[in-house]
C-alpha positions in Angstrom: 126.3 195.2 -54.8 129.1 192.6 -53.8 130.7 189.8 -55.3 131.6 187.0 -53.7 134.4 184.7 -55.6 134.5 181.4 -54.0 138.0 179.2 -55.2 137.6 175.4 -55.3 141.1 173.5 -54.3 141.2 170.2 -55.0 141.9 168.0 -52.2 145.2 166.1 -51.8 143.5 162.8 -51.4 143.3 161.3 -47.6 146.6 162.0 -46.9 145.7 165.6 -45.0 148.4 167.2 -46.8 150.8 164.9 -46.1 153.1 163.0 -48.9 152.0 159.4 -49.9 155.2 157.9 -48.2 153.7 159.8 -44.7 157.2 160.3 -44.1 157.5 164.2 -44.0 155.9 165.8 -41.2 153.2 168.2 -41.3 154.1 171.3 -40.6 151.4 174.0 -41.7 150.6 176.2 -38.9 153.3 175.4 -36.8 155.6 177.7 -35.9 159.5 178.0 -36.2 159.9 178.0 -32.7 157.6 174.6 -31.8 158.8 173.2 -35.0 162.4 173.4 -33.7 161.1 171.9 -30.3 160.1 169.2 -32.1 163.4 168.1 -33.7 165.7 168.9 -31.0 163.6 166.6 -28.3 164.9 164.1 -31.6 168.2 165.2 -31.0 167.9 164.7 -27.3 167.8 160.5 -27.8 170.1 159.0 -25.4 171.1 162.3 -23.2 170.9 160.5 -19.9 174.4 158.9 -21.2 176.2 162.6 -22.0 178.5 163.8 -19.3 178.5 165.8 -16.6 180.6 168.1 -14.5 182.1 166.4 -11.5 179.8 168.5 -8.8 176.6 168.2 -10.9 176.7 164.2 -10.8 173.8 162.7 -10.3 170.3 164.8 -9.1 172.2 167.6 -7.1 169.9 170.5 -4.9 169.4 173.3 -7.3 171.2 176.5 -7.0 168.1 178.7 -6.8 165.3 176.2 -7.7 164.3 177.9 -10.7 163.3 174.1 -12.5 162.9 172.5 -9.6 164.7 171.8 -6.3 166.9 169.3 -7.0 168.5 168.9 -10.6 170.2 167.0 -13.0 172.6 168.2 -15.8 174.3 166.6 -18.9 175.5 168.2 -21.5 176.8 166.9 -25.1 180.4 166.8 -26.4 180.5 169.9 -27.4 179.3 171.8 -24.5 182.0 169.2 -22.4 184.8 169.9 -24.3 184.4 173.2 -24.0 184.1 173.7 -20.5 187.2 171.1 -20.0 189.1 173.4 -22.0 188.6 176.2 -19.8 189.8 179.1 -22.3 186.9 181.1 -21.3 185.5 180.9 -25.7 181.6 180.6 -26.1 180.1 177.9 -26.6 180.2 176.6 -30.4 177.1 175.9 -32.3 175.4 172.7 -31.2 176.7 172.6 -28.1 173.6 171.6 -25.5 172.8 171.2 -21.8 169.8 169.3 -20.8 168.5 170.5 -17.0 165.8 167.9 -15.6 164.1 170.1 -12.7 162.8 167.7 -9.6 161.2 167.9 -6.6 162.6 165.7 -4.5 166.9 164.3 -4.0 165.4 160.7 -5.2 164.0 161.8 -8.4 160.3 160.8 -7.8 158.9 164.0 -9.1 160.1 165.1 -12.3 159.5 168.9 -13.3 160.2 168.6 -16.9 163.1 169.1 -18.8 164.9 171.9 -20.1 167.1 172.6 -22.7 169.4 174.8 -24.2 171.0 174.7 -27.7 173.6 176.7 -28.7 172.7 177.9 -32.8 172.3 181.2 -34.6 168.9 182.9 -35.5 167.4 182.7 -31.7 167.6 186.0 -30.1 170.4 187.7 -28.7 172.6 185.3 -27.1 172.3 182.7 -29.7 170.4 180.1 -27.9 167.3 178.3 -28.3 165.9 177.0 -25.1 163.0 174.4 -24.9 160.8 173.7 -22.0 159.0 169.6 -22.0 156.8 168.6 -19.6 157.6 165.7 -17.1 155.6 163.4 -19.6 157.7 162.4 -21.7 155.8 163.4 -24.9 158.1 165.8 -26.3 156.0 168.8 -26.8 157.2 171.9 -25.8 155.3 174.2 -23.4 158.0 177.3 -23.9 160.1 177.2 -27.2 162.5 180.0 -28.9 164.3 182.9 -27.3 162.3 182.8 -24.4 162.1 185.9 -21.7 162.3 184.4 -19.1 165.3 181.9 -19.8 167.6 185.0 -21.3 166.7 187.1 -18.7 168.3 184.8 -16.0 170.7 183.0 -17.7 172.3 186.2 -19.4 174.0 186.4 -15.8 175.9 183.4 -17.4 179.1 182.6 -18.6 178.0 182.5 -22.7 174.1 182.0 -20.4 175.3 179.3 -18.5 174.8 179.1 -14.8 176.1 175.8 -13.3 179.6 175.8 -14.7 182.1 178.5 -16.0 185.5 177.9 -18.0 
């Protein structure tokens, strides 16, 4: 014979799980990976202002067209001053470049941006890399210590191609 035990859990209201002030987001069943996504496209506000190196100014043709043929790169104070410094050291936690991939020299045709943060706890190289697609909603399509990303940019000074120091 068998037994079936059923467990009634009260329900939280008709908040869905969330707190009453709906401040804190909800994050069952999400993972780590898209989680972090989420909060570093926060981080991302503003970008478009960060610098850049002198011969990536602007949208440039891509190297090897891997995001798209035509690109443009900022990256945050971090990631600047230590390229400027040009001692060679890896890049310190924090540090980010943001890669916008295009299709075309005028920018008409965004490919979606990607992004590189520099922090422990992702893979090997110590980076987190994001994928968003050219729509502006923040959601990652790729998100973690990604395969693909490692794979190529471990040819990289500290897994960055467009610049060494």
């Amino acid at each position: 014979m068998r037994t079936t035990v059923c467990l009634l859990i009260p329900l939280l209201g008709c908040s869905g799980g969330k707190s009453t002030d709906d401040t804190s987001p909800d994050t069952a069943g999400v993972s780590p990976e898209d989680q972090r996504a989420t909060e570093l496209w926060e981080e991302l506000t503003g970008y478009e202002s960060w610098d850049q190196l002198e011969d990536w100014t602007g949208i440039v043709a891509s190297d090897d067209g891997t995001h798209g043929a035509f690109v443009s790169i900022w990256m945050n104070s971090q990631a600047a001053d230590t390229i400027a410094a040009g001692d060679g050291s890896e890049m310190p936690s924090g540090a980010i470049l943001v890669k916008e991939g295009y299709s075309d020299a005028e920018g008409a045709e965004s490919k979606g941006i990607t992004v590189m943060v520099k922090e422990s706890g992702w893979g090997d190289d110590g980076w987190f890399w994001a994928k968003y697609p050219a729509d502006g909603s923040g959601v990652a399509v790729l998100a973690g210590s990604v395969n693909g990303c490692t794979g190529c940019h471990s040819a990289g000074q500290d897994s960055v191609m467009f610049a060494t120091w």
